[in-house]
C-alpha positions as CSV (number, residue, x, y, z in Angstrom):
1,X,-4.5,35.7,0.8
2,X,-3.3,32.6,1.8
3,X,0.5,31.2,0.6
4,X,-0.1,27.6,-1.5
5,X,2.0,25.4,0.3
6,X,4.0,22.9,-2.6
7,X,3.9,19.5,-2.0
8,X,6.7,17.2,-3.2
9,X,5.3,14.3,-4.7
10,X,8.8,12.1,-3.6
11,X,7.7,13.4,-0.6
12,X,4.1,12.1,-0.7
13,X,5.0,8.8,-2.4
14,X,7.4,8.5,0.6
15,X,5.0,9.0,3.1
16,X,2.8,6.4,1.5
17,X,5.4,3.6,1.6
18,X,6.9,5.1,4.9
19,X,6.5,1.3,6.7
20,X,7.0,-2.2,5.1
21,X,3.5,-3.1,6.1
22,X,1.8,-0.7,3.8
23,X,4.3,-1.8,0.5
24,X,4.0,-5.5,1.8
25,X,-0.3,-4.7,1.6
26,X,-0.2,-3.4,-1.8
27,X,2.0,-5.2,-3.2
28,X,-0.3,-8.8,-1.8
29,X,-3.6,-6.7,-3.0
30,X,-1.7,-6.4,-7.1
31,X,-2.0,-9.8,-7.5
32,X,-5.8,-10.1,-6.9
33,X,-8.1,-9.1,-4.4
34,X,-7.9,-10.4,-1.0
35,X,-10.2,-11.1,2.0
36,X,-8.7,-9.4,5.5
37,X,-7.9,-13.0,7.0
38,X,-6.1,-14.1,3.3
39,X,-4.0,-10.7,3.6
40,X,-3.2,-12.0,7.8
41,X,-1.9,-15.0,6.4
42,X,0.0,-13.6,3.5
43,X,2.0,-11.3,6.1
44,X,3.8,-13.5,8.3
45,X,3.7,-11.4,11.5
46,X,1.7,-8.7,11.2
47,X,-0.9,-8.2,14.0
48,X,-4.9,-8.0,13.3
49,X,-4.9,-4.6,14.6
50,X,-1.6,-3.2,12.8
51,X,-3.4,-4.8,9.7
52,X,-6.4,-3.2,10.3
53,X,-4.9,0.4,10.9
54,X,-3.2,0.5,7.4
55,X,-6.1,-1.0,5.5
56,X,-8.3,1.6,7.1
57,X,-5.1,4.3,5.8
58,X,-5.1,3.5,2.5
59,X,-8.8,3.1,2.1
60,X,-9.0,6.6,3.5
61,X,-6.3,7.8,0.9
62,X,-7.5,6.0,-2.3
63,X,-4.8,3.5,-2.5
64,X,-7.0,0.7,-2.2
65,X,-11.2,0.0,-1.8
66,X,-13.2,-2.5,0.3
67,X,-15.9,-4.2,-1.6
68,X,-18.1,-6.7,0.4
69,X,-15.2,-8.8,1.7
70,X,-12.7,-8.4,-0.4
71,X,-9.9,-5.5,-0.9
72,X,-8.5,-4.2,-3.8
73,X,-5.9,-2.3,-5.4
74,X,-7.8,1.1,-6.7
75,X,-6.5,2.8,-9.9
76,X,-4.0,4.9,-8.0
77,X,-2.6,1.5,-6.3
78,X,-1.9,-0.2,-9.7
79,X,0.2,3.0,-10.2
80,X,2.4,2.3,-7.2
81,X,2.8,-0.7,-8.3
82,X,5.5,0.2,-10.7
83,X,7.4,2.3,-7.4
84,X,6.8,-1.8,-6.1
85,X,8.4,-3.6,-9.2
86,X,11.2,-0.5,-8.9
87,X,11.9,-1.4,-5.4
88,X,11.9,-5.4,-6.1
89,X,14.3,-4.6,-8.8
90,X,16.7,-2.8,-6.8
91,X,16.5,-4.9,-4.2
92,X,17.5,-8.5,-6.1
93,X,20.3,-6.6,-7.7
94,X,21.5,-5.6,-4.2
95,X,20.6,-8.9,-2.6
């Protein structure tokens, strides 16, 4: 019999937001959904290929969906979008 291995879920959230691209993405895609070339512009200096990488990541791990054109934040994303408003908080009171 195989051991079940536990899984922190700080751990997994962590992993999730473990570059400021991927929070920069999600939190862009809460507002409304966005075309690839709207979410370019919205990140000043990201690349087209480091953009595409983590769209393709967090379509592959349910954080967000492509539709047509357009991605958007999937159930699970509007959840980390509290972790978001957490961090945003923290971060004027420390600014």
């Amino acid at each position: 019999m195989t051991p079940k291995i536990k899984i922190c879920p700080v751990a997994k959230v962590a992993s999730i937001f473990s570059d400021s691209w991927t929070i920069l993405i999600i939190r862009d895609l809460l507002s409304s959904p966005m075309r690839f070339s709207e979410l370019e512009r919205s990140l000043d200096g990201v690349s087209s290929r480091t953009l595409s990488l983590k769209l393709r990541r967090l379509v592959i791990e349910g954080i967000i969906s492509k539709d047509d054109l357009y991605y958007s934040v999937t159930s699970f994303g509007k959840k980390l979008g509290k972790v978001i408003d957490a961090m945003a908080k923290c971060g004027k009171a420390y600014i």
